[in-house]
C-alpha positions in Angstrom: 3.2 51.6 116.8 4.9 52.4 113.3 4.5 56.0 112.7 4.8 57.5 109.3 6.3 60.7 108.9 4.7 63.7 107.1 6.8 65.9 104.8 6.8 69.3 105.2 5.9 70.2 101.7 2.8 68.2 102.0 1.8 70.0 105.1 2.2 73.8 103.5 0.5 72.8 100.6 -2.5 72.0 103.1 -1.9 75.0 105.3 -1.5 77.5 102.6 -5.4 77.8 102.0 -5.8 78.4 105.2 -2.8 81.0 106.6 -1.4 81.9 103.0 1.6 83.7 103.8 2.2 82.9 107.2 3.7 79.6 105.7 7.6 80.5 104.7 8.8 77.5 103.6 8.4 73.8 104.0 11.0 70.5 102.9 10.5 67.2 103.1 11.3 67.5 106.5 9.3 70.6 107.9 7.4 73.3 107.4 8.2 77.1 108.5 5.6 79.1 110.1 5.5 83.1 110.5 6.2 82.7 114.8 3.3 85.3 115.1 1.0 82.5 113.4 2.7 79.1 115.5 -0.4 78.8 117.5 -3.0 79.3 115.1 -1.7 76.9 113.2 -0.6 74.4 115.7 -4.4 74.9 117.4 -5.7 74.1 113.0 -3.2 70.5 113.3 -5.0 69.3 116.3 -8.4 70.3 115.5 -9.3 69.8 111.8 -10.1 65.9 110.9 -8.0 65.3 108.0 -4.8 66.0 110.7 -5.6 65.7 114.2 -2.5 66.1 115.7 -3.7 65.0 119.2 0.1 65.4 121.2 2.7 68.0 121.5 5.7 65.6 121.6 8.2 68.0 121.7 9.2 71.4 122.2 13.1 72.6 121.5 15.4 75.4 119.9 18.2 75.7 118.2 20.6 78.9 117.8 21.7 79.4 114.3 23.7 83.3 115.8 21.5 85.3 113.2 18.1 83.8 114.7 16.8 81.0 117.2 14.6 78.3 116.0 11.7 76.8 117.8 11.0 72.9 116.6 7.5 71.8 117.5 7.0 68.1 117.0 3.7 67.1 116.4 1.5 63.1 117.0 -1.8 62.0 115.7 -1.9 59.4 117.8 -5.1 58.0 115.8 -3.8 58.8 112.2 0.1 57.6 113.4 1.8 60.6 111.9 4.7 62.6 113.2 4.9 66.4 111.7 7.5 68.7 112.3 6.9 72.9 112.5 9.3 75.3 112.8 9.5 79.2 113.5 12.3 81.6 113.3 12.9 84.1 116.2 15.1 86.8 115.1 15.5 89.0 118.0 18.5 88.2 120.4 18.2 90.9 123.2 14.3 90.4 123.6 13.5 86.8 121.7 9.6 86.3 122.0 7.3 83.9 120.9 3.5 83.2 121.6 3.1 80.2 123.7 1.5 76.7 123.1 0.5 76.3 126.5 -3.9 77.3 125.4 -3.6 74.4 122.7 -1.5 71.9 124.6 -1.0 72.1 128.2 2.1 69.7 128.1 3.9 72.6 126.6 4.4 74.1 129.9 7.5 72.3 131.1 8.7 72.4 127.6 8.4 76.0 126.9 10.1 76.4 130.3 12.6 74.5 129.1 13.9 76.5 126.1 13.3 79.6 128.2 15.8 78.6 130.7 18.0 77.5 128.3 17.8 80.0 125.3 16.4 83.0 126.9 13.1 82.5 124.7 10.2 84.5 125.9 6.9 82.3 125.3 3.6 84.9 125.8 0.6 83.5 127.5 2.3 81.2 129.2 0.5 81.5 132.6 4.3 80.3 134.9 7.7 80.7 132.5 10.1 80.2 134.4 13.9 79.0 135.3 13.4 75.4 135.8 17.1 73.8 136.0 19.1 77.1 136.8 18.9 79.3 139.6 17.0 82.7 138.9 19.9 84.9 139.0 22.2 82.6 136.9 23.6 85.1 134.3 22.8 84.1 130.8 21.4 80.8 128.7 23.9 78.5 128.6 22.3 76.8 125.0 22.6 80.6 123.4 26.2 80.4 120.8 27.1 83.5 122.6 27.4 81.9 126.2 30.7 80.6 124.7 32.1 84.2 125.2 31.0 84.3 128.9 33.5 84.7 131.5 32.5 81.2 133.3 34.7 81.8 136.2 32.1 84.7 137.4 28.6 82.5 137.6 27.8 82.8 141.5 26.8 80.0 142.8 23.6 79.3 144.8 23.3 80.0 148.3 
């Protein structure tokens, strides 16, 4: 199935009418979403019929030291598109985000996922937890910061 990529400056100009300034920026790559807004938006991608984007593909983060990233990958399966939304989370000692998990239940592992790995909080998601680390593993071992860890201390399990 060929899927055509939509730009991200095509996408805001869309949104826009509809969130206004919750859109912060958009390239031909992506478009940038106020993080309090991600799931009104995401929920306005798979319901309205000129997008129907039908399938969370993907759910990941990236640490840029001054804030995190979250990269939400988006499939109409029916229109064979592919968008890309981002949101910045600037907090490092208390990084929060709402969570997808009401629009698209397949978000659950995924959310989990960065959480265990970033330390990204997602609320309303009903069981965020650790899901490759032990609970009392010190840190988030994705997190540009973990570099300055003292490895040599991680207890191990059991």
């Amino acid at each position: 199935m060929a899927v055509t990529a939509v730009s991200g400056t095509e996408l805001a100009e869309a949104l826009r009418p509809h969130f206004g300034a919750a859109i912060v920026e958009a390239d031909t790559g992506a478009v940038w979403v106020d993080k309090d807004q991600i799931q009104d938006v995401i929920r306005y991608l798979k319901e309205a019929p000129e997008w129907t984007f039908d399938f969370l593909e993907m759910v990941t983060a990236a640490d840029y030291i001054d804030y995190f990233e979250l990269v939400y990958t988006l499939l109409s399966l029916s229109g064979r598109r592919r968008a890309t939304v981002k949101a910045r989370v600037y907090s490092r000692t208390d990084p929060v985000a709402p969570s997808l998990y009401e629009v698209f239940k397949g978000a659950d592992f995924q959310e989990s996922e960065v959480y265990d790995l970033f330390g990204i909080r997602f609320e309303g998601h009903p069981t965020l937890r650790r899901i490759f680390l032990w609970d009392d593993f010190p840190g988030w071992p994705l997190r540009k910061d973990f570099l300055d860890f003292d490895h040599r201390q991680i207890p191990l399990p059991g």
